[in-house]
C-alpha positions as CSV (number, residue, x, y, z in Angstrom):
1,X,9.1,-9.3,5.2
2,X,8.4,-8.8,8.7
3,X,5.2,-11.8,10.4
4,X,3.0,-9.0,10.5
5,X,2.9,-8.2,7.0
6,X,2.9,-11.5,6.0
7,X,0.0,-12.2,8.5
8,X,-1.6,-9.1,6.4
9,X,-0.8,-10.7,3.4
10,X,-2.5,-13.9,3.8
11,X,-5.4,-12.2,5.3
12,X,-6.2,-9.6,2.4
13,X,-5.5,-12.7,-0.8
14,X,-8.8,-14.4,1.3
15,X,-10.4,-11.1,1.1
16,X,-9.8,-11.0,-2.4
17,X,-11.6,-14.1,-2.7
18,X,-14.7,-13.0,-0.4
19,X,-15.0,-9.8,-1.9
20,X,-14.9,-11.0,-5.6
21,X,-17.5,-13.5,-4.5
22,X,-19.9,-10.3,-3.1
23,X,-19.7,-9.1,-6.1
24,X,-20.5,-11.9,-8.3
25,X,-23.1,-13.1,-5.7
26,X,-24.8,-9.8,-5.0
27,X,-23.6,-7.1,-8.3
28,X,-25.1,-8.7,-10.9
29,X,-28.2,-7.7,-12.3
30,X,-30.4,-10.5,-14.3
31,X,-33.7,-8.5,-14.8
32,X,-32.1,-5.5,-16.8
33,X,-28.6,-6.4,-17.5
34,X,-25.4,-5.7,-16.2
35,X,-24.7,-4.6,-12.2
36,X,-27.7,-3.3,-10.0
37,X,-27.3,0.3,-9.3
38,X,-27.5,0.0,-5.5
39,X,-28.1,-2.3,-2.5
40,X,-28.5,-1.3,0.9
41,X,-27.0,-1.9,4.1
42,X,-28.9,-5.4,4.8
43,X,-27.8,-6.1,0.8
44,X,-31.5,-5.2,-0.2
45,X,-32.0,-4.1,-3.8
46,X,-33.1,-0.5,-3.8
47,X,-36.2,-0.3,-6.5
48,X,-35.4,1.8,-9.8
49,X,-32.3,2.7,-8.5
50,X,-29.8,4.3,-11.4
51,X,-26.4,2.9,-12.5
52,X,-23.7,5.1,-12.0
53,X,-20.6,5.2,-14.6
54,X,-18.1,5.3,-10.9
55,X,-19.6,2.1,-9.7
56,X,-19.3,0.2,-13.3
57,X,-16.0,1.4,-14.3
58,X,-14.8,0.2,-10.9
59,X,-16.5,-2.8,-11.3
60,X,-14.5,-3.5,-14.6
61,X,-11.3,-2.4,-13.4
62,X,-11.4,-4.7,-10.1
63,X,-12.3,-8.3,-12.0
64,X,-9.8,-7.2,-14.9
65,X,-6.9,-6.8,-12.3
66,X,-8.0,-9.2,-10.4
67,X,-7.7,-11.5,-13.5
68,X,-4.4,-10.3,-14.3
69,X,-3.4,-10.4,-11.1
70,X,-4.3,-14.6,-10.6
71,X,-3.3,-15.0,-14.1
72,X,-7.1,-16.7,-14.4
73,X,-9.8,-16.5,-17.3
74,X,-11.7,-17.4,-14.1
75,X,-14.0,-14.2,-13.9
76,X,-14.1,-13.7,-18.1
77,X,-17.6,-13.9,-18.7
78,X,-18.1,-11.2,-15.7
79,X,-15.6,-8.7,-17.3
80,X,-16.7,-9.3,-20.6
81,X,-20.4,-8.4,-18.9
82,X,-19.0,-4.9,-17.6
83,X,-17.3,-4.1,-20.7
84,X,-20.2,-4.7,-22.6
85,X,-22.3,-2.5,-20.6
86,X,-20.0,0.1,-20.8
87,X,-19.5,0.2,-23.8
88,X,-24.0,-0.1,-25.0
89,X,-25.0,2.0,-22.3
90,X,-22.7,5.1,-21.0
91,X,-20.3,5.4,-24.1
92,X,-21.4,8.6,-26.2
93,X,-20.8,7.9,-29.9
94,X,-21.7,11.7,-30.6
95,X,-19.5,13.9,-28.0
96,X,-17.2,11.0,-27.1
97,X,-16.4,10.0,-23.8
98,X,-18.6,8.5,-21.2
99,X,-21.9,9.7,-19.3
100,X,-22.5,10.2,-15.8
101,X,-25.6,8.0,-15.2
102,X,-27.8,5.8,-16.5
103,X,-31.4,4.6,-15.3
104,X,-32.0,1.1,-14.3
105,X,-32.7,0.3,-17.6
106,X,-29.7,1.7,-19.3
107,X,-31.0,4.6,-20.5
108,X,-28.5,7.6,-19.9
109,X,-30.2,10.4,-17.7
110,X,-27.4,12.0,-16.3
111,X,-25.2,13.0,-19.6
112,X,-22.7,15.4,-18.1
113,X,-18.9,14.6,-18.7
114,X,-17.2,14.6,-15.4
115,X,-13.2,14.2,-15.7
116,X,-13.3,12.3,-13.2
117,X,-15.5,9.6,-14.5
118,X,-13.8,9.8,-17.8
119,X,-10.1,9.0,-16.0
120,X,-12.1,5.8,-14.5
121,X,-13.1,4.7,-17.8
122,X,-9.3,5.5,-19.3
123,X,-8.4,3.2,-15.7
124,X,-10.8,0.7,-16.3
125,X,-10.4,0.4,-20.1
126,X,-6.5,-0.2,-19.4
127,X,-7.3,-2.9,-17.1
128,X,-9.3,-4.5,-19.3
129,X,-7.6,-4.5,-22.7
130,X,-4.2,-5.8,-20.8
131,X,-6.9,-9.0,-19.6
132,X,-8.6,-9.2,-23.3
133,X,-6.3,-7.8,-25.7
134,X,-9.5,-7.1,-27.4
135,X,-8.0,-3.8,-30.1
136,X,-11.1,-1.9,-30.0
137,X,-11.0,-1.5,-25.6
138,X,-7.5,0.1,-26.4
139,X,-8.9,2.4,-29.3
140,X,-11.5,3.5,-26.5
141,X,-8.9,4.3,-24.0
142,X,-6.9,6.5,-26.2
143,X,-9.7,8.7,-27.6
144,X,-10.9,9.2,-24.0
145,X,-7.4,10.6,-23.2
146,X,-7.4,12.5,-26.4
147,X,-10.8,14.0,-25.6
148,X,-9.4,14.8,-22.0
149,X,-6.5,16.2,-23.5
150,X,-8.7,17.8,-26.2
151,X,-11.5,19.6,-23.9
152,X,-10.3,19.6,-20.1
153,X,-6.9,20.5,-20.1
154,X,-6.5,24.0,-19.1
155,X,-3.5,25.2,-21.5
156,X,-3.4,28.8,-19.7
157,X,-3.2,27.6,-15.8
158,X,-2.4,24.0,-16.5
159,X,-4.4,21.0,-15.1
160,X,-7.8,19.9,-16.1
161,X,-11.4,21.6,-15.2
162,X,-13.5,19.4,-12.9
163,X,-16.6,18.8,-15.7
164,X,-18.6,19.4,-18.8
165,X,-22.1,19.6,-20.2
166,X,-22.8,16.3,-22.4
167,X,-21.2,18.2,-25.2
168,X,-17.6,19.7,-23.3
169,X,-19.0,22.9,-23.2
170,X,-18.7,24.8,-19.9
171,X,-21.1,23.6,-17.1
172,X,-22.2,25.9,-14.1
173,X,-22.1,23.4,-11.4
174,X,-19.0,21.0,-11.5
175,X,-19.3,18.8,-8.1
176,X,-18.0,15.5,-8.6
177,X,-20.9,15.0,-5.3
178,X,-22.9,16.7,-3.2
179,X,-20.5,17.0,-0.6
180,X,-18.0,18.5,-2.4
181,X,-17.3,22.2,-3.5
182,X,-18.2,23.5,-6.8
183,X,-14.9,24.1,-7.5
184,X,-12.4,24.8,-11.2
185,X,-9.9,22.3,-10.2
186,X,-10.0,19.4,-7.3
187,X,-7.1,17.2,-6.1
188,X,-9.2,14.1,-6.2
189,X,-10.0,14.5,-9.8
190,X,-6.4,15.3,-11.0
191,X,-5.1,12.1,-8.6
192,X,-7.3,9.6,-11.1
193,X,-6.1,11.1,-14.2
194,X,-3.2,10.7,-13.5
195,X,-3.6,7.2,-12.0
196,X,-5.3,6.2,-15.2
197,X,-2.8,8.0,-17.1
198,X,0.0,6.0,-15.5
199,X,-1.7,2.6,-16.7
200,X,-2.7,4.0,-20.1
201,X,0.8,4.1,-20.0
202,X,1.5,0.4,-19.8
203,X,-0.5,-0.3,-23.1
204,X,0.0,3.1,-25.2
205,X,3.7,3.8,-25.1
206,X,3.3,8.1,-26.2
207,X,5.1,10.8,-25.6
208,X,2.0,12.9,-25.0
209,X,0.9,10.5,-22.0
210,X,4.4,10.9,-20.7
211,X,4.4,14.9,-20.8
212,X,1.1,15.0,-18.8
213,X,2.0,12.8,-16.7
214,X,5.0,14.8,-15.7
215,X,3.3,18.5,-15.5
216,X,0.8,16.4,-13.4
217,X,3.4,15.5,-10.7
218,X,4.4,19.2,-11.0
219,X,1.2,19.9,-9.8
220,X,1.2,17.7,-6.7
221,X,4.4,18.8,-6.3
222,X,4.2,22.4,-6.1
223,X,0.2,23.4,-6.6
224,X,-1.8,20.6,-4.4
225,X,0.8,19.6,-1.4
226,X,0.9,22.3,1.0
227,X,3.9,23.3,3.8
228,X,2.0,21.1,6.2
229,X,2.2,17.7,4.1
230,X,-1.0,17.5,3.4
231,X,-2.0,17.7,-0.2
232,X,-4.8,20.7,-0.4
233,X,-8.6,19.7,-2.4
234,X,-10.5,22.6,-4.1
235,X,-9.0,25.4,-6.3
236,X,-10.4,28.2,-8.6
237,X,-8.7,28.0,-12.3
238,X,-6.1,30.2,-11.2
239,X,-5.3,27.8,-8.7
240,X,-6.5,29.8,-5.8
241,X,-7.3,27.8,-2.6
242,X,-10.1,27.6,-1.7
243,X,-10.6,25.2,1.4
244,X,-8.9,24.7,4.5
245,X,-10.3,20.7,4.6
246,X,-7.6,17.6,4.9
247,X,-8.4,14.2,3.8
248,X,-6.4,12.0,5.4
249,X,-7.4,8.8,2.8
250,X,-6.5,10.9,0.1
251,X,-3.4,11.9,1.2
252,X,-2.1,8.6,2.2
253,X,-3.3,7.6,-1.3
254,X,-1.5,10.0,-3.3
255,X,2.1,9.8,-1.6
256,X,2.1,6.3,-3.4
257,X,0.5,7.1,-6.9
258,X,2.4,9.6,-7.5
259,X,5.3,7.3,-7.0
260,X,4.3,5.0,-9.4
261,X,3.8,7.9,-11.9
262,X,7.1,9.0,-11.7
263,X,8.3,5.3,-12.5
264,X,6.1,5.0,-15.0
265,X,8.0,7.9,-16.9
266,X,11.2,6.3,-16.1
267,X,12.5,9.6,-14.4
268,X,15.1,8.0,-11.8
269,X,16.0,11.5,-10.1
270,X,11.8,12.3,-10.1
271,X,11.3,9.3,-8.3
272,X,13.5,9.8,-5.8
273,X,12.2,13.5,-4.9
274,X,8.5,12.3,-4.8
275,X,9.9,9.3,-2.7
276,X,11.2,11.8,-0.3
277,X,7.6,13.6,-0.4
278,X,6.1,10.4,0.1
279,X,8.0,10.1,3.6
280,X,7.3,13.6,4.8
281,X,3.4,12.9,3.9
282,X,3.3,9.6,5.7
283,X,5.2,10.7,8.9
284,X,2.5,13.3,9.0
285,X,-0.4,11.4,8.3
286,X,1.0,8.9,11.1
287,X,0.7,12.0,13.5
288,X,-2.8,13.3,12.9
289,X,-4.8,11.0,10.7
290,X,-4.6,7.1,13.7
291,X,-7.2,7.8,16.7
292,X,-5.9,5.5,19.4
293,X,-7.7,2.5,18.4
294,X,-5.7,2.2,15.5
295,X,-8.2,3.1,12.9
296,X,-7.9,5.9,10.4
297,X,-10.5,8.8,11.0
298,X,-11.8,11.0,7.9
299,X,-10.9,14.3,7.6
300,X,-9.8,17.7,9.6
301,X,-10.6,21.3,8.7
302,X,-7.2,22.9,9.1
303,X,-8.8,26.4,10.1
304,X,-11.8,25.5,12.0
305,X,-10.1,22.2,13.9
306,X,-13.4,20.3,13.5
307,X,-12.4,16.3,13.0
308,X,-14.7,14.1,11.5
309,X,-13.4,10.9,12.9
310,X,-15.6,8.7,11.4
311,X,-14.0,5.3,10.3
312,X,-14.3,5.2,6.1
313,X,-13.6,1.7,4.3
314,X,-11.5,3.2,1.9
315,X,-8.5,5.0,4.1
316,X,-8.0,1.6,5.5
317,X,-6.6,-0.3,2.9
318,X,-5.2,3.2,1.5
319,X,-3.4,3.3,4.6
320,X,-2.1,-0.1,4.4
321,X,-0.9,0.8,1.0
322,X,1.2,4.2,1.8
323,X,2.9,2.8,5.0
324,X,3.8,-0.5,2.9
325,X,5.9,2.0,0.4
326,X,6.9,3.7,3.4
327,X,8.6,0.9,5.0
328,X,10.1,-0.4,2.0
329,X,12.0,3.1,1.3
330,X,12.8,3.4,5.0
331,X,12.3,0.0,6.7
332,X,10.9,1.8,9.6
333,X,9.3,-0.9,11.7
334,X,6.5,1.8,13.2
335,X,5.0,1.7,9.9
336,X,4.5,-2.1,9.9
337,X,3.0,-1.8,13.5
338,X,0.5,0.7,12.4
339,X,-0.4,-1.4,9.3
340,X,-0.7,-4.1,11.5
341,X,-3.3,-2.1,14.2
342,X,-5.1,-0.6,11.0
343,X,-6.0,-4.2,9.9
344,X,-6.8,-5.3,13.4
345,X,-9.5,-2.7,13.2
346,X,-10.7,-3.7,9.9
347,X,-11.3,-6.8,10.8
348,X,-13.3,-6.5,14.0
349,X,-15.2,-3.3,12.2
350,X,-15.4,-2.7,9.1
351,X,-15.8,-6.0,7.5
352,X,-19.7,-6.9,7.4
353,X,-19.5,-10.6,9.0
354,X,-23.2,-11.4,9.1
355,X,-23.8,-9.6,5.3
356,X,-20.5,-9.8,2.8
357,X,-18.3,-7.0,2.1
358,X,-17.2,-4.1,3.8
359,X,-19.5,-1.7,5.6
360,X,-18.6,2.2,4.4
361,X,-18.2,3.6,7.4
362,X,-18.5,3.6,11.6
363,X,-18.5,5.3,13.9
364,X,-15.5,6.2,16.7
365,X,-16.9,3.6,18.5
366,X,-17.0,1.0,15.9
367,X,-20.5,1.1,15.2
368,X,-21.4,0.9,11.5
369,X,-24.2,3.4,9.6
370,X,-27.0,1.4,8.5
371,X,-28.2,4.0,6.4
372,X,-25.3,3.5,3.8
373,X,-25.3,1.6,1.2
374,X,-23.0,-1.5,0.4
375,X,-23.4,-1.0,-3.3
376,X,-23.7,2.6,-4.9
377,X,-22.4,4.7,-7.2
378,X,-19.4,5.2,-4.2
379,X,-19.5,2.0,-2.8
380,X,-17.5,-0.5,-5.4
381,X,-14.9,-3.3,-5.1
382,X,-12.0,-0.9,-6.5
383,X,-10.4,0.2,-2.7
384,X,-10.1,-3.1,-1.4
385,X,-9.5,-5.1,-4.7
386,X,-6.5,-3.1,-5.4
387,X,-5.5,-3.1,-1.4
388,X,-5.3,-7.0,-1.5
389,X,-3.4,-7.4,-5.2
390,X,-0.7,-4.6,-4.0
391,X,-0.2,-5.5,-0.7
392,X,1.2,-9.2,-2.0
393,X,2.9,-8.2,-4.8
């Protein structure tokens, strides 16, 4: 292992630390129980704000790794707290899975069933049960995957529809947010099943899990990655395009989990042909997605050229990630130096010195947004948690 990753290395297990700490320090909520739904960019609580099932799952997901990772009962009583709340608050014991959101006081107000939230639980859940052992966490998991399985897989086209009302029935408008399109089938959605399907995996050794998991990597074989290397984002049911947008994050993202899938099924000559996707996605992303300062902008619309090069938290550490695969399937040293220039950058910009954690985004210039928030629905610990446990394994 080259200085520079090792320098890397020892940086992100103290950012483990600091951003654990946050969380504990600034996460949990005393006046109505489990996490507060949202704190602003000076780390102010925002009054009556809701809880959102993204933000908690997350929340349970990054202290059960996190314990699994340190091989420490050190943050127990703080995943036992999330699990709890999970499981009183946003589990529907009428119509199975998990709701949307819940108000401040737990009560659920959102009660749609967004696959996407439901893969985070399946994710979280899996975490949580390899920390606790506890048999009932596992029982959850499954039936969420069953339900999945059940209500969102699309048997005709093949993949999963975006969302549901409360009760799986068909829902008119399916955006996982308000910035997204209302479309059938998303890339992002389909990426976290099938992350959370590859660590259901590791605790519920079935067939079915395998077979999804393998007509999932068809997909982002041959359905989401596109002749440019990019992997495309919003589809009809038929699997239509219908956006011309890149995500740089996500595609560095994926050209890793879908690596780990495909060893998850133990399918040696799989591996090797989404290894060899991998590379042709990261070379690519090394062309268009680093400004010259080293940072990772946003997005690109393919059609229009319009670059949002604002500097996200996330594609950071999902950067440092990809290119760490990279170089260990090609041990080309240009991905070390851009891993190295990516953290540079996160360090002098995106890491809140004077408040804790990470700011969400800034700027080309550096400057952060002070209208975002440092805890939201969107803004959790589950990015940069998993960034500092992969990156020294």
């Amino acid at each position: 292992m080259s200085k520079e990753y090792q320098n890397i290395k020892n940086d992100l297990q103290v950012e483990l630390d600091n951003i654990l700490n946050y969380w504990l320090t600034f996460g949990i909520d005393d006046q109505h129980g489990g996490f507060v739904g949202q704190r602003d960019f000076y780390n102010r609580i925002v009054p009556n704000a809701p809880k959102g099932i993204i933000l908690n799952t997350r929340i349970l997901w990054s202290f059960s790794a996190a314990s699994n990772y340190l091989e420490s009962k050190k943050y127990e009583t703080v995943c036992t707290r999330a699990y709890d709340y999970l499981k009183t608050h946003f589990k529907d014991t009428v119509n199975e899975g998990v709701f949307w959101e819940v108000s401040q006081l737990g009560i659920p107000n959102n009660t749609r069933k967004q696959v996407y939230a439901q893969a985070f639980a399946i994710y979280a859940l899996s975490e949580y049960y390899i920390f606790s052992k506890r048999p009932e966490v596992k029982v959850w998991a499954v039936s969420i995957f069953e339900n999945l399985e059940k209500h969102a897989r699309d048997e005709q086209h093949l993949g999963y529809f975006e969302a549901f009302n409360e009760d799986w029935t068909p829902i008119v408008d399916m955006r996982l947010s308000k910035k997204d399109m209302n479309a059938s089938k998303t890339m992002n959605t389909h990426l976290h099943v099938m992350e959370a399907y590859t660590r259901l995996l590791d605790i519920y050794d079935h067939q079915c899990i395998k077979d999804a998991l393998r007509e999932l990597i068809a997909l982002f074989q041959n359905n989401f990655l596109n002749k440019s290397h990019h992997y495309d984002l919003f589809f009809d049911e038929k699997w239509n395009l219908l956006s011309s947008v890149v995500s740089f994050g996500h595609d560095i993202e994926t050209a890793w989990l879908v690596i780990e899938a495909a060893k998850a099924i133990k399918d040696e000559s799989l591996v090797k042909q989404v290894q060899l996707t991998a590379i042709k996605v990261i070379d690519t992303f090394l062309l268009e997605a680093i400004d010259a300062d080293g940072a990772i902008m946003y997005e690109m619309d393919r059609t229009s050229k319009h670059l949002d090069a604002d500097r996200h938290w996330w594609p950071q550490v999902e950067a440092l990630i990809g290119l760490k695969y990279g170089y260990e399937l090609t041990k080309n040293t240009e991905y070390v130096q851009k891993s190295k220039n990516i953290w540079e950058f996160t360090k002098r910009h995106l890491i809140d010195k004077v408040h804790g954690e990470w700011h969400f985004r800034v700027d080309a210039a550096g400057n952060p947004y002070p209208e975002e928030d440092k805890v939201s629905m969107w803004k959790a610990p589950y990015h940069t948690i998993r960034a500092c446990i992969l990156m020294n394994q």
